[in-house]
Legacy VTK file of the C-alpha trace (Angstrom):
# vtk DataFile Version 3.0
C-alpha trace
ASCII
DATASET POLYDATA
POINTS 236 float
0.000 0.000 0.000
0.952 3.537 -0.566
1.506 4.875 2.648
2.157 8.576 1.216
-1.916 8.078 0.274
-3.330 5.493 3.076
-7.001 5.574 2.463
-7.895 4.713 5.636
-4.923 5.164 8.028
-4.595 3.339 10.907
-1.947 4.017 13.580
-3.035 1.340 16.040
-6.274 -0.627 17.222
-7.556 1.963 19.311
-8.029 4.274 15.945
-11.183 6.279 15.664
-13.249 4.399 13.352
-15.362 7.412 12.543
-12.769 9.467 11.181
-11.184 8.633 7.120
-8.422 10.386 6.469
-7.512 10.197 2.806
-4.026 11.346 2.894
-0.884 12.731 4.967
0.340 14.933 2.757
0.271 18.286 2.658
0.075 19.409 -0.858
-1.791 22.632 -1.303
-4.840 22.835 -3.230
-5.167 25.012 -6.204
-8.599 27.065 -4.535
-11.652 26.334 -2.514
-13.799 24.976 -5.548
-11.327 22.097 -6.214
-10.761 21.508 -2.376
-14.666 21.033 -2.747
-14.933 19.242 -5.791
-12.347 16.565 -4.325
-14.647 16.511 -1.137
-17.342 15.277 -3.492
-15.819 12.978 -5.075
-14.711 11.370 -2.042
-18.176 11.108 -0.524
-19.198 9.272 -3.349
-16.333 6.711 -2.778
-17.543 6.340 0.708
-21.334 5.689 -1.025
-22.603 9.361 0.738
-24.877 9.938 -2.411
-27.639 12.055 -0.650
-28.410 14.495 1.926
-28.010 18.160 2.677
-24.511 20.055 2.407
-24.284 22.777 4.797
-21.430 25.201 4.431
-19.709 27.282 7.451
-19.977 30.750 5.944
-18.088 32.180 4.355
-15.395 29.783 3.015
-17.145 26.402 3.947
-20.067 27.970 1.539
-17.955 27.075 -1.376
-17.111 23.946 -0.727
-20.471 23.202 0.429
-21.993 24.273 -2.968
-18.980 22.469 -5.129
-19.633 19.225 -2.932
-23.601 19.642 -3.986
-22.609 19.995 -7.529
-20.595 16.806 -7.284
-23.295 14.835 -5.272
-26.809 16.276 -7.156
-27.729 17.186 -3.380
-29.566 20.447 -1.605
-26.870 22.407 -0.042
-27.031 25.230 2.647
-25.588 27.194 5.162
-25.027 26.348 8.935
-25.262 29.782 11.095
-23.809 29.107 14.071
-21.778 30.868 16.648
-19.895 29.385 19.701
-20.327 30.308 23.413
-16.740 31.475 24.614
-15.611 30.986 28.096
-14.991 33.589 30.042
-11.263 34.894 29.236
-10.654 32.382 26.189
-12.983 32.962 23.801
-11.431 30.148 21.654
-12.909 27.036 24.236
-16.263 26.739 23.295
-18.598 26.100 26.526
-21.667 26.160 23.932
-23.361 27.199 20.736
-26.122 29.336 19.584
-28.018 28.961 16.465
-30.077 30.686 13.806
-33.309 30.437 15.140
-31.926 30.833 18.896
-31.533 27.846 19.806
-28.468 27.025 22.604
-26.634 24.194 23.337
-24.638 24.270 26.492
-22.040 21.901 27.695
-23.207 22.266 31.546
-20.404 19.680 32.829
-17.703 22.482 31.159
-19.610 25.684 32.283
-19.618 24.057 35.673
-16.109 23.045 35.561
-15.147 26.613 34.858
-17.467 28.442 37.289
-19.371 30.166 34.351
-21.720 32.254 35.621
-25.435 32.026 34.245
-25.473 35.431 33.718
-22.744 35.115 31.658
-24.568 32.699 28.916
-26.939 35.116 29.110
-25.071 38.076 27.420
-23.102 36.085 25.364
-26.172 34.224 23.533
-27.940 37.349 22.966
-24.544 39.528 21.913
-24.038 35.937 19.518
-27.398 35.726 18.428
-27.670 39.284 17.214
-24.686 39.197 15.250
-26.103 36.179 13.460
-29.299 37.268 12.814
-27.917 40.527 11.222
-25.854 38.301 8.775
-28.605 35.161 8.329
-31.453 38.076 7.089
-31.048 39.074 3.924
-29.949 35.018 2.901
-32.854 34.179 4.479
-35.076 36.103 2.297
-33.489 34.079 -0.854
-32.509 30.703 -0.094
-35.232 29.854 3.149
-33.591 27.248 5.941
-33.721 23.529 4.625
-35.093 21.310 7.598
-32.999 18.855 8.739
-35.224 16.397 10.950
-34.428 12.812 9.560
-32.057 13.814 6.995
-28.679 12.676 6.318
-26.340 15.975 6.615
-22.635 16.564 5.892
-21.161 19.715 7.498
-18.414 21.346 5.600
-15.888 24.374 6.011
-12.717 25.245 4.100
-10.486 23.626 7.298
-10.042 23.581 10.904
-8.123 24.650 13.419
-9.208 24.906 16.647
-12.444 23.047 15.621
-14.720 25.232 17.917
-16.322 26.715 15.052
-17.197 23.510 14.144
-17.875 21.789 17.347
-20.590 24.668 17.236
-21.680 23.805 14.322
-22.063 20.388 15.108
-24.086 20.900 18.513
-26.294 22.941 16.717
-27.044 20.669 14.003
-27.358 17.736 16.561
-30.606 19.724 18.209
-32.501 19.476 15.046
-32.738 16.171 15.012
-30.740 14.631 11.787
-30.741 10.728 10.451
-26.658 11.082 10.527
-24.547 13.564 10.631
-21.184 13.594 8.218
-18.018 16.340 8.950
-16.610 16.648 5.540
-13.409 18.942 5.726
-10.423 19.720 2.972
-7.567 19.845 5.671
-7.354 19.506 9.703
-4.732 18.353 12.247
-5.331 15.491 13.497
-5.807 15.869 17.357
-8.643 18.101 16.760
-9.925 15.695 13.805
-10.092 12.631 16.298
-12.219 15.106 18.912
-14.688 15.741 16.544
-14.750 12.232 15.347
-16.023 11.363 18.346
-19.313 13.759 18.092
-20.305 12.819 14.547
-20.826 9.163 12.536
-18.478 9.973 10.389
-15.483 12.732 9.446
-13.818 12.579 6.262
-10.797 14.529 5.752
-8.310 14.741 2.588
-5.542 16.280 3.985
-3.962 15.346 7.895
-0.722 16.789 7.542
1.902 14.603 10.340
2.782 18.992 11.240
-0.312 20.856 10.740
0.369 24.892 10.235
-2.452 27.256 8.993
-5.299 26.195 6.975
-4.489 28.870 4.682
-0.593 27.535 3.809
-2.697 24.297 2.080
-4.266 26.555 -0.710
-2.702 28.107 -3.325
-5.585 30.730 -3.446
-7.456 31.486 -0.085
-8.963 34.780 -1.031
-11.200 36.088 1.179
-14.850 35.345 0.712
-17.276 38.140 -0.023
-20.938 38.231 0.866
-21.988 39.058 -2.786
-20.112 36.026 -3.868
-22.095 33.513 -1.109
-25.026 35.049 -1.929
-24.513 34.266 -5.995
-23.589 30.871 -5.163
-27.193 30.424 -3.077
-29.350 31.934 -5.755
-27.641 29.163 -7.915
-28.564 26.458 -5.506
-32.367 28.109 -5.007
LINES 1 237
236 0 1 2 3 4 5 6 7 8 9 10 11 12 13 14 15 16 17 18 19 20 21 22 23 24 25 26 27 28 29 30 31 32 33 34 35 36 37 38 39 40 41 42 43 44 45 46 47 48 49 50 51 52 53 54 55 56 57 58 59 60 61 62 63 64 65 66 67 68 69 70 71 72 73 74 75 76 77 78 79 80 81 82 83 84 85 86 87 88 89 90 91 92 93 94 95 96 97 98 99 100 101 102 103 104 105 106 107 108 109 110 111 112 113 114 115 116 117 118 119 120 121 122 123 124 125 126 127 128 129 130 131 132 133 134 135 136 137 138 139 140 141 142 143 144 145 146 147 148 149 150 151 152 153 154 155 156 157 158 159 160 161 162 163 164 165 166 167 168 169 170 171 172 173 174 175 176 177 178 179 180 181 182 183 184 185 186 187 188 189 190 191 192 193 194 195 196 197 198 199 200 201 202 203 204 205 206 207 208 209 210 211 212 213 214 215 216 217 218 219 220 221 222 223 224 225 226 227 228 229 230 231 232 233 234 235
């Protein structure tokens, strides 16, 4: 076997069977759209031939609609924010959704002393800034339901993972048939985390010395609103 492209690497018994990691290279893709397109086309290998994409704005809306192209699927985007703990905003203690709905991890917020009060503010300061970014996308491309459905959550890469893990929570609330993380590039401690909170995680790049997710593109521009919104008239 071609260990510079294990399909399914295994580093002893106790590996997370959730989580396929295609290879452990880190060879940059060319842009977002091909970095989706590969996504796609790995799905399919792994027989994911239906569902609903749904994209992390703004750069996970890309690969979310080039993964829909590839798979003849709905796609759509997941507005989510995390719940920061108090002095490192990067731990995620919780997530708030679209529609306001909150998912707290109590055995965390307890761990840490988080005072209620302190959820509070932060899901109304979170929930404000989503709703002022979800309202004019909502007007085009309404919310697909996702009760019973088979959904594959996508972004451009991770880092952290506590956008994500947000993600994730959120999605969990509404119910889903199974939930699939589909991601172009992640290291591989966070990768095996997340695992853990989905059926399955597919990932195409795990470099063994993971830097930013921006070195593994050739062209990481940033993502503008007009474009995300072009891409969901396309999809309406």
């Amino acid at each position: 076997m071609n260990k510079t492209k294990n399909r399914c690497f295994k580093k002893n018994s106790n590996e997370n069977q959730r989580l396929h990691v295609v290879s452990r290279q880190g060879e940059p893709f060319e842009n977002r759209r091909q970095a989706g397109r590969l996504l796609g086309e790995e799905l399919k290998k792994q027989h994911v031939t239906h569902g609903v994409v749904l994209g992390i704005p703004r750069g996970g809306v890309i690969i979310a609609h080039e993964i829909a192209q590839v798979l003849g699927v709905e796609f759509d985007l997941v507005f989510t924010h995390k719940l920061g703990a108090p002095g490192n905003q990067e731990l995620a203690i919780g997530a708030v959704g679209e529609e306001g709905e909150v998912f707290l991890n109590e055995g965390l917020a307890r761990q840490l002393s988080v005072p209620p009060g302190y959820i509070a503010t932060q899901k109304e300061r979170q929930l404000a800034d989503i709703q002022q970014r979800c309202g004019m996308i909502r007007d085009i491309h309404p919310k697909i339901l996702l009760k019973g459905k088979t959904v594959i959550i996508t972004d451009d890469g991770i880092a952290t993972g506590s956008t994500m893990q947000a993600a994730l929570w959120c999605v969990q609330q509404e119910a889903p048939k199974k939930i699939i993380v589909a991601l172009p590039v992640g290291p591989e401690e966070v990768l095996e985390k997340l695992a853990e909170q989905a059926d399955q995680l597919i990932c195409l790049r795990v470099p063994l010395l993971f830097g930013s997710v921006s070195q593994y593109y050739k062209q990481f521009n940033q993502v503008q609103d007009s474009e995300v919104l072009e891409l969901l008239k396309k999809g309406a």
